[in-house]
Wavefront OBJ file of the C-alpha trace (Angstrom):
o trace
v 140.319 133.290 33.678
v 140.145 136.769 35.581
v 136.312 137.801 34.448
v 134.864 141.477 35.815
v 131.345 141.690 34.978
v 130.315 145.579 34.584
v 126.304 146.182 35.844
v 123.942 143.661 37.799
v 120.667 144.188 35.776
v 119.346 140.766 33.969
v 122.672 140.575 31.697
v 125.165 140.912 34.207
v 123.740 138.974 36.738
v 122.877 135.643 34.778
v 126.618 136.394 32.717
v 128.222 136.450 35.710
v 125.296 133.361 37.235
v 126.258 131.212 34.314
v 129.857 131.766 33.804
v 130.436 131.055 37.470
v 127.915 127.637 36.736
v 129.698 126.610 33.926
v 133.415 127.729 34.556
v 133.702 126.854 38.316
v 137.362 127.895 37.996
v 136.971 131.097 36.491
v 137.588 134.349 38.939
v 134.301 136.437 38.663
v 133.617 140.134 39.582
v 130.917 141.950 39.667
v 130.326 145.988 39.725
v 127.379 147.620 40.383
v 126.311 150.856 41.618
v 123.951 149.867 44.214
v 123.773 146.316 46.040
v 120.098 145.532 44.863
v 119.035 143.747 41.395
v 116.649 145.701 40.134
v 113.940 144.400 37.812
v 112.623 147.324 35.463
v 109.529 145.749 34.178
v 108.435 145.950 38.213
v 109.440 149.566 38.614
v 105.650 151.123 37.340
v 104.571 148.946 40.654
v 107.370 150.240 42.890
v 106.082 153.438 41.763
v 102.468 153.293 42.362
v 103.377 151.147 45.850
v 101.450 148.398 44.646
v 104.665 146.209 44.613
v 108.513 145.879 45.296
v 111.225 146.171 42.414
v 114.525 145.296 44.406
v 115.948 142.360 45.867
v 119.564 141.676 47.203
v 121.742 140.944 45.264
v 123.733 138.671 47.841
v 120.631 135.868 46.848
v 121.097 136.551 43.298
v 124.702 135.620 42.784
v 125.938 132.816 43.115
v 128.715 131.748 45.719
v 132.353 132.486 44.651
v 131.242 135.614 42.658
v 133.191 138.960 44.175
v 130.596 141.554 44.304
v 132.220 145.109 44.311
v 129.827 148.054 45.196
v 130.710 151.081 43.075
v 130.600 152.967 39.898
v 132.695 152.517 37.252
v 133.887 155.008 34.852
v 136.921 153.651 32.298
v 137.499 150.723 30.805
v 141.137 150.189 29.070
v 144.285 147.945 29.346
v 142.377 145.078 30.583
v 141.143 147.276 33.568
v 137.941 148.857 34.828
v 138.803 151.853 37.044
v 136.301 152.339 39.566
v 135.085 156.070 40.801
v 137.488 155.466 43.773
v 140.479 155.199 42.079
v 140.237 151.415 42.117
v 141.210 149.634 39.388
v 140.098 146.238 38.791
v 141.729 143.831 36.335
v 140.470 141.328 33.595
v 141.273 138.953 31.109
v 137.781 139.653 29.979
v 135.218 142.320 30.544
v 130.965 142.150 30.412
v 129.754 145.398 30.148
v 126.168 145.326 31.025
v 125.536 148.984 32.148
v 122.115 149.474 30.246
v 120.512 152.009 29.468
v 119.713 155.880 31.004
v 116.895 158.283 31.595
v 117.445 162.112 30.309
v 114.116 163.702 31.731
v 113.326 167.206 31.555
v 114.033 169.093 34.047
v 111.373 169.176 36.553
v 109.773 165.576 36.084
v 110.945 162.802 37.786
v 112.226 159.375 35.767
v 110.331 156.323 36.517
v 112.714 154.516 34.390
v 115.333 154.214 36.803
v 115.230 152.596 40.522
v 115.836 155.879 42.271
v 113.399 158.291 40.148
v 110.445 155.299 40.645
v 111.288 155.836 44.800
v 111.119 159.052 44.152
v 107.778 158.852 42.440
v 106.022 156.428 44.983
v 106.948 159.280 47.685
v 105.265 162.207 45.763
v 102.448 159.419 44.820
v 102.193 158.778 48.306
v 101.802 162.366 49.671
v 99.144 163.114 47.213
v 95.904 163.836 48.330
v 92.630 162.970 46.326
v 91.707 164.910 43.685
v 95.483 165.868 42.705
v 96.928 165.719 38.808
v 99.611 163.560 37.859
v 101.581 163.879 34.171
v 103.037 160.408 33.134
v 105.187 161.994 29.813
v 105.961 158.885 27.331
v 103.899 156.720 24.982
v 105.889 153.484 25.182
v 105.277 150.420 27.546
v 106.615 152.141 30.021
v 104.541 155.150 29.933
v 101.346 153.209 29.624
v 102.080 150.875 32.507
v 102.762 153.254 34.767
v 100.141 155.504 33.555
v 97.582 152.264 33.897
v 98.910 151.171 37.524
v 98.472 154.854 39.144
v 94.997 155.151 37.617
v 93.589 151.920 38.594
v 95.406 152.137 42.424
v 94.505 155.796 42.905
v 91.234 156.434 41.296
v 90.807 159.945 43.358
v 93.889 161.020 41.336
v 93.396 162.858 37.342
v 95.985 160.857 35.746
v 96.853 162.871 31.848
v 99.526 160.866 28.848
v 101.364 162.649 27.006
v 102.541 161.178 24.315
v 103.687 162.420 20.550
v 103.593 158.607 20.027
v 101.580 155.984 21.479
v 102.103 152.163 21.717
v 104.418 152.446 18.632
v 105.435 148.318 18.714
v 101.582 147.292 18.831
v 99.460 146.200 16.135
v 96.487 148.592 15.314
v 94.358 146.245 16.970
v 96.424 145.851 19.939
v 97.148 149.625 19.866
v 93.642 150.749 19.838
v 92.495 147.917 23.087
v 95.135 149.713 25.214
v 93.903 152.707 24.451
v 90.452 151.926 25.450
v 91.375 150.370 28.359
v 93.539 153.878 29.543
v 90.387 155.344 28.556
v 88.352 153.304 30.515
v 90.510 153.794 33.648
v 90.281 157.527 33.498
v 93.647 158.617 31.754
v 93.379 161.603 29.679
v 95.563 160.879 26.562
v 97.066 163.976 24.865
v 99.053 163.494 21.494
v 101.415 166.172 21.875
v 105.132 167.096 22.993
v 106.274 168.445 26.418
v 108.473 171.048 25.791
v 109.627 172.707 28.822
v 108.415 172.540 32.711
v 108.354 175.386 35.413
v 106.862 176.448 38.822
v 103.736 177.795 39.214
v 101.727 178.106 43.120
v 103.339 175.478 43.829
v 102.614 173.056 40.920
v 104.262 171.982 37.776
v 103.650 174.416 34.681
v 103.831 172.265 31.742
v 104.366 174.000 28.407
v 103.688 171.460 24.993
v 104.443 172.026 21.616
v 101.306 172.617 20.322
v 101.380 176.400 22.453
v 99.472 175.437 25.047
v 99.689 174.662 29.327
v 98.549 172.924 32.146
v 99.151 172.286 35.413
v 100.191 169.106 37.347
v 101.005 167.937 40.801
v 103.507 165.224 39.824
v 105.009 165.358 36.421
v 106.777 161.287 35.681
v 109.211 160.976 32.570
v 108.852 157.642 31.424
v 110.770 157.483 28.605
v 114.415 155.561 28.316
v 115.990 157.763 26.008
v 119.899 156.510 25.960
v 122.405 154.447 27.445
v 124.994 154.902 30.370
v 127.742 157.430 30.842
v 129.980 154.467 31.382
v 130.002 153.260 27.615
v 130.594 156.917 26.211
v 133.284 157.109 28.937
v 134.824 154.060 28.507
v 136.414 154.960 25.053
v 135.008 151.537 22.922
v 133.237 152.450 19.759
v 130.174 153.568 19.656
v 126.789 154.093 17.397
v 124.964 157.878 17.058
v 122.899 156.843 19.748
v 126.231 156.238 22.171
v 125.700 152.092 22.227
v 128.915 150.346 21.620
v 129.558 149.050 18.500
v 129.863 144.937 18.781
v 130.404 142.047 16.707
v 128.306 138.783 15.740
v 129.643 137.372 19.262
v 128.678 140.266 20.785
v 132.572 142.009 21.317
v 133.143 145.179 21.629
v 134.582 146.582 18.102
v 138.252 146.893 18.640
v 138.494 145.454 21.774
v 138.309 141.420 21.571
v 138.575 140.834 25.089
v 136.043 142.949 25.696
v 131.909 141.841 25.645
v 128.784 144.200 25.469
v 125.487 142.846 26.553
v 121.960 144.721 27.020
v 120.731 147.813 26.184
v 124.004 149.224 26.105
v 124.786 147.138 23.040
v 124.568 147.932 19.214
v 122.971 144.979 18.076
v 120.691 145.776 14.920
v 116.849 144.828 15.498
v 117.535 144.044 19.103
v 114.438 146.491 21.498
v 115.765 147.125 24.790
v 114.163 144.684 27.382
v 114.883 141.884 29.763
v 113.675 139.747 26.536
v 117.086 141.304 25.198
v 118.913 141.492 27.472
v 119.195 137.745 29.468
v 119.908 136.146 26.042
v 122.080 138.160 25.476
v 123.947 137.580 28.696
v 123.771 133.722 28.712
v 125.401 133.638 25.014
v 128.150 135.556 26.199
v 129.264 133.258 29.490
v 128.643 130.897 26.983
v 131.263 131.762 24.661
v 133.586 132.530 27.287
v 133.143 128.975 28.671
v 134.291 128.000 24.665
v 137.388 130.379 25.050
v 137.969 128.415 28.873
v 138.003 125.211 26.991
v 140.196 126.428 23.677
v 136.956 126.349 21.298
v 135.788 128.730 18.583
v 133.067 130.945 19.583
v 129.141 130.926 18.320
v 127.653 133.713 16.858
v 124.681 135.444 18.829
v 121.275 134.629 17.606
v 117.538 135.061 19.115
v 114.241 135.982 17.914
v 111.453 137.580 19.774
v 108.032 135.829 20.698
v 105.990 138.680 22.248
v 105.735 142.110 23.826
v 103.716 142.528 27.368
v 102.352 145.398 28.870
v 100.276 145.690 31.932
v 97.349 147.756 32.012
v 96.857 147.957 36.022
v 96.417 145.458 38.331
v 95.561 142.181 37.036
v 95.003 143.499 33.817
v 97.445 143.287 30.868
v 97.665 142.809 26.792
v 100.197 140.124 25.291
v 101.147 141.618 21.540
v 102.630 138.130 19.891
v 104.948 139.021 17.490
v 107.455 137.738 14.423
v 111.227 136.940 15.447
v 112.378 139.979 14.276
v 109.969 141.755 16.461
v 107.354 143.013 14.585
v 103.801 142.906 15.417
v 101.289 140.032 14.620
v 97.654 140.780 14.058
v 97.323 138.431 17.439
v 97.159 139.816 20.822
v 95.243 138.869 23.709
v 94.103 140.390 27.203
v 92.564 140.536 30.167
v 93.436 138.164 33.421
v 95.313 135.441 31.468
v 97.225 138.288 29.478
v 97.757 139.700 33.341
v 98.985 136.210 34.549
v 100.992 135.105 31.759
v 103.374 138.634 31.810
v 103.946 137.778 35.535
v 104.951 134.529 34.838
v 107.443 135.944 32.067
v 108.901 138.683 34.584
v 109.389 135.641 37.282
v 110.990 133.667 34.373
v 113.435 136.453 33.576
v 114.136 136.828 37.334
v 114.483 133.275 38.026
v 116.915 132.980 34.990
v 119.227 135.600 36.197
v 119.802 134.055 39.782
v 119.842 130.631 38.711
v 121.886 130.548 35.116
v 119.239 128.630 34.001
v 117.307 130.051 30.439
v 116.045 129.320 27.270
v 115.167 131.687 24.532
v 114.372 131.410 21.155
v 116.725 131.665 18.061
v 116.176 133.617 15.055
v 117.214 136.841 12.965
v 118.647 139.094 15.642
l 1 2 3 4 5 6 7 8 9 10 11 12 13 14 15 16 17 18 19 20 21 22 23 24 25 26 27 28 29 30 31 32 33 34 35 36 37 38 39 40 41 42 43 44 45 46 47 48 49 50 51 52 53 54 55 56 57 58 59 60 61 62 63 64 65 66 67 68 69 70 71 72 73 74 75 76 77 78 79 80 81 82 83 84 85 86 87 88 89 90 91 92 93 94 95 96 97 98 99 100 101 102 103 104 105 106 107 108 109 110 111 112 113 114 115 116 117 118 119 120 121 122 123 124 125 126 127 128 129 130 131 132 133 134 135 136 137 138 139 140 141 142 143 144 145 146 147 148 149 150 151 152 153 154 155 156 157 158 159 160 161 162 163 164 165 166 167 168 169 170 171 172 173 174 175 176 177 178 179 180 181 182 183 184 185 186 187 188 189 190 191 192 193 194 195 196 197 198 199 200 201 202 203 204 205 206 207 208 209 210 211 212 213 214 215 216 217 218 219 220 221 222 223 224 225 226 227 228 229 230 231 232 233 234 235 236 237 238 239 240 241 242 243 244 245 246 247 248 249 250 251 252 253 254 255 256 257 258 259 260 261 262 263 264 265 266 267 268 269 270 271 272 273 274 275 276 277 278 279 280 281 282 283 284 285 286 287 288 289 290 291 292 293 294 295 296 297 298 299 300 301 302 303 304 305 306 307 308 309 310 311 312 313 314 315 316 317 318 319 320 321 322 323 324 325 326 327 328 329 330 331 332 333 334 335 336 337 338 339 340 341 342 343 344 345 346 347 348 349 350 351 352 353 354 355 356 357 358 359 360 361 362
């Protein structure tokens, strides 16, 4: 079995982890664009400097895997085609790509591993007393918003949001807000619509007519999924995720799996939550197709959502399988403690195959 594993985020790597665990014959490659695993719910820290996002992926996968540094950009008859010209081929494919930052132009994307480099350099630089524009009212937004204020105090830190902590509970919702509050952050409920260059300094223009200015302007909002899926010609949703069945297949393409963010799969929020289930279900099933058995349908449910609030500070939102919020939430140090032993958890399940997760509606 000739497997090529497409993107080394949490689903690739424990696909590709597990498959090789539990299919010791089975011929594994993996693509990715850069030769680190990079885990996203870390990247507010790599940002702010407070901590490291990367590590390489040579101790993440496990020996026997073929790791194969570059981009990939078709899929199609049972072959990825690298940017190079390569073409790599497959009996089955795992496309785990995830997902993609559109920022305006002029702010920098926290979302990804290069913008949040980016970011801790301009951070860096800074000097006391300088303004910094965190655009996005999801987790992401607030995290990063929360880290930079509680690290940097001599720095104005502004949100702007047209939506804030939309998956929270109104109790949940209105804690994180006083906490932002109580670290500083200004929170505007508005819309960036456009940024330009003004002495020097971001001009940024919101819906609502009016301006301000900013030293470092970060978009933290994932807003789609990567070029590779739209590229790769399997079928795909409004919002460009490929189309997949119960087993997580692509739609029209049997041989082919989609796992992640970059996947269609109704209810599912994109996350690490998501996406290593996701993953391990799929080397999984191909294990059943290694051994001539029928596959099992994909099924999980979600327990909670986690969002750090700066240093060892954090909420835990506990929520119903299908995701949506419980009146129960709690914060504080053990909120802080128990999110970093979930991001270790989803780490140490990627490099070592080994994960549990709960089953339910999605």
């Amino acid at each position: 079995m000739r497997v090529v594993v497409v993107g080394a985020g949490y689903a690739g790597t424990i696909a590709a982890n597990r498959l090789a665990k539990k299919v010791p014959d089975a011929e594994i490659t993996i693509v990715n664009d850069r030769p680190e695993f990079v885990e996203r719910v870390r990247l507010h820290q790599q940002t702010t400097g407070t901590g490291g996002a990367a590590t390489p992926l040579s101790s993440m996968l496990r020996k026997g895997i073929a790791f194969r540094l570059g981009t990939a950009v078709k899929i199609g008859g049972n072959q990825v085609v690298l940017a190079d010209g390569e073409q790599l081929g497959f009996d089955y494919a795992v496309i785990a790509t995830g997902g993609s930052v559109h920022p305006i132009p002029g702010s920098i994307p926290v979302g990804t591993w290069e913008g949040a480099r980016a970011a801790e350099g301009r951070l860096t630089a800074l000097q006391d007393g300088g303004d910094v524009t965190v655009v996005g009212g999801g987790l992401t937004g607030i995290e990063t918003a929360s880290e930079i204020a509680r690290s940097r105090k001599g720095l104005k830190v502004r949100l702007v949001a047209d939506e804030f902590a939309a998956g929270l509970s109104d109790g949940a919702r209105r804690k994180v807000r006083k906490s932002l509050e109580k670290a500083g952050v200004e929170i505007l409920a508005d819309r960036i619509v456009g940024i330009s260059q003004g002495r020097g300094r971001d001009v940024v223009r919101l819906a609502s007519g009016s301006a301000f200015e900013s030293d470092v302007t970060l978009w933290a909002v994932i807003s789609g999924v990567s070029d590779f899926v739209a590229q790769s010609g399997l079928a795909v949703d409004e919002r460009g995720r490929a189309l997949v069945d119960r087993f997580l297949r692509s739609e029209g393409s049997p041989n082919v799996f989609v796992v992640g963010d970059c996947a269609a799969v109704p209810g599912a929020r994109p996350s690490c939550a998501t996406a290593s289930p996701q993953g391990a279900h799929t080397a999984d099933n191909l294990r059943r197709i290694s051994r001539g058995k029928d596959l099992e349908p994909y099924s999980m449910g979600y327990v909670g959502q986690a969002v750090g609030l700066g240093g060892m500070n954090a909420l835990m939102q506990l929520v119903r399988s299908d995701d949506s919020p419980r009146n129960l939430y709690f914060s504080g140090f053990f909120a802080a403690v128990t999110k970093e032993i979930v991001s270790r958890y989803a780490k140490f399940g990627s490099r070592t195959a080994i994960y549990v997760w709960r089953k339910g509606r999605i």
